[in-house]
N, C-alpha and C positions, 0 to 999 in steps of 0.2 A: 836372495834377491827380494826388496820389500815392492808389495802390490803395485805401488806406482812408477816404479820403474818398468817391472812387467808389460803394463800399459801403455806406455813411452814407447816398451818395443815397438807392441804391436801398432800402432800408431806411424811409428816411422818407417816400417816395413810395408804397410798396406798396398797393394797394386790393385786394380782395376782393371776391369774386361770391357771393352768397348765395341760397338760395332764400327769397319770402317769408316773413317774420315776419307768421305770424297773431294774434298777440298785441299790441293796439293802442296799449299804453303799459308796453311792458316794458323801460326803459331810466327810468322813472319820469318821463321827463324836461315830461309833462303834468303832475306833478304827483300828486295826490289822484283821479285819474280811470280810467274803463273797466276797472275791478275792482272786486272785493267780499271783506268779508274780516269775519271773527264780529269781532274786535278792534276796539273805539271808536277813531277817530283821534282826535288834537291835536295843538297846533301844540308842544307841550315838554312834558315827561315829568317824574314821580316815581311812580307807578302800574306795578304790573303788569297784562299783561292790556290793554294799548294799542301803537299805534302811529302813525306819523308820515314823511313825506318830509323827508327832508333834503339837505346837501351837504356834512353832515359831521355825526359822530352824536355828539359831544361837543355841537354846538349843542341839539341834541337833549331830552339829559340830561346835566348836567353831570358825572356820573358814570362815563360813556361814555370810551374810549378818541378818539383825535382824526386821523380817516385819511379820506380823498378816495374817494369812490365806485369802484366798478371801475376805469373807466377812466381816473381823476384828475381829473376836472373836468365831474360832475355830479352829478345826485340821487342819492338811492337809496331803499330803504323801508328804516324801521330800528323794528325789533321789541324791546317788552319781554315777554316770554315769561308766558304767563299760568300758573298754576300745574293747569292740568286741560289736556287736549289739545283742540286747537280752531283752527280752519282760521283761518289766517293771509292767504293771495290763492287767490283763485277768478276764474276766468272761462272762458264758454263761445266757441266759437268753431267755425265753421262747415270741416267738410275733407270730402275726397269719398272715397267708397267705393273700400275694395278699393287701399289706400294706402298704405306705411310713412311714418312721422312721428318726428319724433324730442324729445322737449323736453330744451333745458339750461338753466341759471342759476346764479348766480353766491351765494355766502354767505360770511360773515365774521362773526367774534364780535365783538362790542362789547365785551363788560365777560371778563374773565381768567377767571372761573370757572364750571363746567357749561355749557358751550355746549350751545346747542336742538339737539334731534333732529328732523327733517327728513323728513317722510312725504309722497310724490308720488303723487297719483291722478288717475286720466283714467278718468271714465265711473263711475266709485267703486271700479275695481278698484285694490289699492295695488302702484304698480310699483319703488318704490326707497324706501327708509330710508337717510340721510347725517347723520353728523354734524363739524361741522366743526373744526378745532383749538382750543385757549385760546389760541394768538396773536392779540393782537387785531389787526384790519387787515389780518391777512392772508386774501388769497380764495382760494375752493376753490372747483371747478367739480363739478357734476355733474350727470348726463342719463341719461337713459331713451329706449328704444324705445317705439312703440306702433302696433299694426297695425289701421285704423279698421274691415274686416270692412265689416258693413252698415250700418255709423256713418256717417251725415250730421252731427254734431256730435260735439264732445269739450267733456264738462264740466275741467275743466283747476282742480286745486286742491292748495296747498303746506300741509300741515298743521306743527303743529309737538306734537308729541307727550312733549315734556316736561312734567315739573309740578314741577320747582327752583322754589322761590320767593326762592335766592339765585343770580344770573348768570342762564342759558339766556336771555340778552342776545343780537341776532346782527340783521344787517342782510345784505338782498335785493337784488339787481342784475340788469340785462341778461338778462333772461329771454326767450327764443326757443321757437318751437314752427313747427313747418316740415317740410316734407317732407323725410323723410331719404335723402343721397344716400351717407352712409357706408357703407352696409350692401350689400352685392350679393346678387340670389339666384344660388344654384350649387342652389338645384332649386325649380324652381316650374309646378307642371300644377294649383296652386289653382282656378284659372279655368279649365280646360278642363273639356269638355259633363261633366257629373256623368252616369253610366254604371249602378253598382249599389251595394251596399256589402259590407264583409268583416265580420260579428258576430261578439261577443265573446260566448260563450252558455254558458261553464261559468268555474269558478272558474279552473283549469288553463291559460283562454286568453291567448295571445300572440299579437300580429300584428307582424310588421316588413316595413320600406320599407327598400331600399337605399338609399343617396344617395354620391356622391364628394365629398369637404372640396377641393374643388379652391381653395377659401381657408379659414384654417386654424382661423379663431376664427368657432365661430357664435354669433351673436347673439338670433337671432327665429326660432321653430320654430313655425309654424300648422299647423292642420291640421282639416280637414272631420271634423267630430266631432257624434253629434249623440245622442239615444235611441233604444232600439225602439219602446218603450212610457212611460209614465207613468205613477205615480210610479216616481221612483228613489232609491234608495240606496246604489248601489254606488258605491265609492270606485276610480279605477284609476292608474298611474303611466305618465310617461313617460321615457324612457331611449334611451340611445346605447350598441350594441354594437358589438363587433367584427366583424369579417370573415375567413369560416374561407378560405383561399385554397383548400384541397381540395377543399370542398363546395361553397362560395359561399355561403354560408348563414350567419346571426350564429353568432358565436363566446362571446363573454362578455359582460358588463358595462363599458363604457367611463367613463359618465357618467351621472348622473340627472338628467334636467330637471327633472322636478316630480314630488313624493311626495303621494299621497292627494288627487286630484283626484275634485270633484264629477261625476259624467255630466249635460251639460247639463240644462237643464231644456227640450229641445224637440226633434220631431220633423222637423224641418225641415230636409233635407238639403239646402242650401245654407250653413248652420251654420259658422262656425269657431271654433275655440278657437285661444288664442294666446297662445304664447311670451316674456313680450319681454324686455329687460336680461339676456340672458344673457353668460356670456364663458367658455365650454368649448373648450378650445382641443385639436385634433384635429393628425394627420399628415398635411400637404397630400398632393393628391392620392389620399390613399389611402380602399379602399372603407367606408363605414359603414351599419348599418341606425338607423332612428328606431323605438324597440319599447315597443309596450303591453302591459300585464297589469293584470292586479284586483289591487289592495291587498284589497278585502275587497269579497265576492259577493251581491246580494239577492233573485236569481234573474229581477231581469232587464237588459236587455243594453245595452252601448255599440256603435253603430254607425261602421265609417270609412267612407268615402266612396270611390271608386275609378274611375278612367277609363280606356275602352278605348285612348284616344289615348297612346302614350309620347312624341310629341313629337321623334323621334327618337332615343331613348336608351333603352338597354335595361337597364333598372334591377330589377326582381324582388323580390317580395314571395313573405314568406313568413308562415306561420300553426302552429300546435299546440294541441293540448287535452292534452298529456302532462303527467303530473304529476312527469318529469324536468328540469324546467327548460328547457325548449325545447331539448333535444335530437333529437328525433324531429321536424323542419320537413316539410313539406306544403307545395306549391303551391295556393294558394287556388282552388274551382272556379271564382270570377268571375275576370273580366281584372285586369291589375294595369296600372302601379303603383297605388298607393295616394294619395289626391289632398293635396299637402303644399307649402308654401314654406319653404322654410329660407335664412335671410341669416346672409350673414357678412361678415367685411374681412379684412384680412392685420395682422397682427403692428404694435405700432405701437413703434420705434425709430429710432432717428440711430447714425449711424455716425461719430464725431466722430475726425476725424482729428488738430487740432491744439487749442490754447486755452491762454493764453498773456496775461501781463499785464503792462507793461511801463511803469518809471518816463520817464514825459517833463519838460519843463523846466517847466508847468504843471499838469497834468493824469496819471492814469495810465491809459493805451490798455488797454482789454482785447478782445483778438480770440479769434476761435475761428473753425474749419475742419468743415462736416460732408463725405464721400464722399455719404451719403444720406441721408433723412429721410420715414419712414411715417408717413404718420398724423399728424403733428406742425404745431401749431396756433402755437407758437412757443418763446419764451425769457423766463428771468427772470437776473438777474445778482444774489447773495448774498453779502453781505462782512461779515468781524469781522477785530478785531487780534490773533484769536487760533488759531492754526491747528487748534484742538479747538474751536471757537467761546464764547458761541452767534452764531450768523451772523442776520445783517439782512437784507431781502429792500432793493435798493435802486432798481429798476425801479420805478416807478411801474405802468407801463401795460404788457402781454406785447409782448415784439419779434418780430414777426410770421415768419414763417417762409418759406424761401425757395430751400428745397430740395423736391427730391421722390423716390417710388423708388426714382427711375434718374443721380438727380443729388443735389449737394450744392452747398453755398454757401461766400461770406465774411461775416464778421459783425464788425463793432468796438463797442466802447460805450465811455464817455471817466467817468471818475470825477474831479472838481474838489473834491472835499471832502477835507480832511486828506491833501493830497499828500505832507506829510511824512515822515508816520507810514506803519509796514510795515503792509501789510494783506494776510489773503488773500480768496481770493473761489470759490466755486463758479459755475456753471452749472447751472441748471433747466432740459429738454426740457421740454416739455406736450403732451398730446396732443387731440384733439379731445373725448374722454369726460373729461379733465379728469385721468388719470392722470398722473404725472409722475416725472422720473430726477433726483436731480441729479449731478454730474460735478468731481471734482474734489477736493482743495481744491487750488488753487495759491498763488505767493506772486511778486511781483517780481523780473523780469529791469531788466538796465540796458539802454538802449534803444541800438539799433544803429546 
């Protein structure tokens, strides 16, 4: 058996471990069922402002481009975009406290012009806006974090926020929602005994929490946040600073996670507020604080939450009311740290050693070589006869990936069409969030 059939095996055999899919028919493949959505169904389309399952969205409406669901050979939901904004799939579904979750799914334009804008909420908060390319048929992934806190359910609903009344045409797929295992915490005493809290009691205040990026992209920043009192007004922000190596103490401005945040509306110091889709990407290893201030003061106060327990790790918060920009830090009189989860992941790329196309007597071989592969969900293979293209997407289905970390793969994929003709062809990475590289362009070697 020669190496690259070997590879082909392995390739075509590959299965995946997932965690459950709480979403009961997200692959469509029931059909019209176990969702809800403002938009009337039918079974064929000239209307905006409806929708329909199909197996191909040219059956649909004949006006529709003519391409095979996600994975080539099933349903999908296919959307004519109504001209006001109005939820497109809903559905609730039951997860447990005190959780990360992650939802993804799949979208593609129908018809070449203004493709739908793409608004994701869990619980009504909105956690991602996407929108997808004008190629039609081609799919684009995207996904969100979300940290259930005291949620016994997640309402889970895809809105579509355009109002074109020409195109914002675009069909749905393979939707998942599931506990996320992408994300690590590198600081989490969320759950440990809640102790006192640190107040925010003048305009002037700042509070920071150490924490170490011991991986380098965060993701999802919670944190025990709650009121003194009620009502409130005040607006406050939150932020990633530096680390002064002299002091120990934040240093500057790194990053801002969120501008002009509400103060809950509750005294309930069990409380979290939470982070989610972020991609702030830090110096592994190195030290950072998570830091509060008021955007604007109503005279009264945000409370964090703080435990005597470090868990092992000696992390240090710090506090000011100086109206020098938190230059003058204070040790806060309660214990610290300051009670927080922060998730992250590592970096997500391939280290692609070779890749390489090759005429044979039938067929043209395209292989490629990774050293390593982060994060990376798999491959697409792209060809035109033009080395400045435009390039074709000619994968049907992603080529699963088969490397990791600390290792890397072989991969082949065989092209039968127009063996004649010069073609060249790139390579797509993908990643699990649906980001993607592509590689290349090459063009035909003569086979050895």
């Amino acid at each position: 058996m020669k190496l690259w059939q070997m590879v082909a095996y392995v390739i075509l055999g590959m299965c995946s471990v997932h965690a459950a899919n709480l979403i009961v028919n997200g692959d469509f493949t029931a059909g019209n069922t176990g969702f809800t959505s403002a938009y009337p169904y039918v079974v064929s389309n000239i209307n905006a402002g409806e929708y329909g399952i199909a197996t191909n969205p040219q059956a649909w409406n004949v006006n529709y481009a003519s391409f095979g669901d996600h994975t080539g050979s099933g349903k999908m939901m296919v959307v004519n975009g109504a001209t006001a904004p109005m939820s497109v799939w809903k559905e609730t579904v039951t997860v447990s406290p005190n959780k990360s979750y992650k939802f993804s799914a799949w979208i593609a334009s129908a018809y070449y012009l203004n493709p739908g804008v793409i608004l994701l909420r869990i619980n009504g908060t909105d956690l991602l806006s996407f929108t997808p390319g004008t190629t039609t048929g081609k799919w684009y992934s995207f996904a969100a974090g979300w940290y259930s806190g005291s949620s016994t359910s997640a309402v889970l609903e895809i809105m579509n926020t355009s109002t074109e009344a020409t195109g914002n045409d675009f069909v749905l797929d393979d939707l998942v929602f599931d506990e996320s295992t992408d994300y690590i915490g590198i600081h989490d005493n969320l759950t440990e005994t809640y102790t006192n809290s640190v107040q925010m009691q003048s305009t002037t205040t700042q509070i920071a929490q150490q924490f170490i990026a011991s991986l380098p992209i965060i993701r999802e920043i919670h944190l025990n946040l709650f009121a003194a009192a009620l009502p409130i007004d005040s607006l406050y922000n939150v932020e990633i600073w530096g680390f002064n190596t002299s002091t120990n103490k934040p240093s500057s401005l790194v990053a801002t996670v969120a501008t002009n945040q509400p103060i809950p509306g509750t005294t309930n110091s069990t409380n979290t507020v939470s982070f989610t889709g972020l991609n702030i990407t830090l110096t592994k290893d190195a030290k950072y604080y998570v830091l509060l201030r008021y955007n604007s003061y109503d005279g009264n106060d945000l409370k964090w939450g703080y435990t005597s327990s470090t868990s092992g790790i000696d992390l240090p918060s710090f506090k000011t009311t100086s109206s020098d920009n938190g230059s003058t830090w204070t040790t806060p009189s309660q214990s610290n740290p300051q009670r927080m989860r922060i998730m992250a992941n590592t970096p997500t790329a391939i280290d692609l050693v070779s890749f390489k196309a090759q005429r044979m007597s039938d067929y043209i071989l395209v292989t490629w070589e990774t050293a390593t592969e982060i994060e990376n969900a798999g491959f697409h293979i792209w060809r035109s006869e033009s080395k400045d293209g435009p390039y074709a997407r000619e994968t049907g289905f992603i080529l699963p990936s088969q490397g990791g970390a600390s290792y890397g793969a072989k991969y082949l994929w065989q092209d039968f069409r127009d063996v004649e003709k010069v073609h060249y062809y790139k390579l797509e990475d993908i990643d699990y969030n649906g980001n993607s590289t592509l590689h290349g362009p090459i063009t035909m070697e003569a086979a050895e």
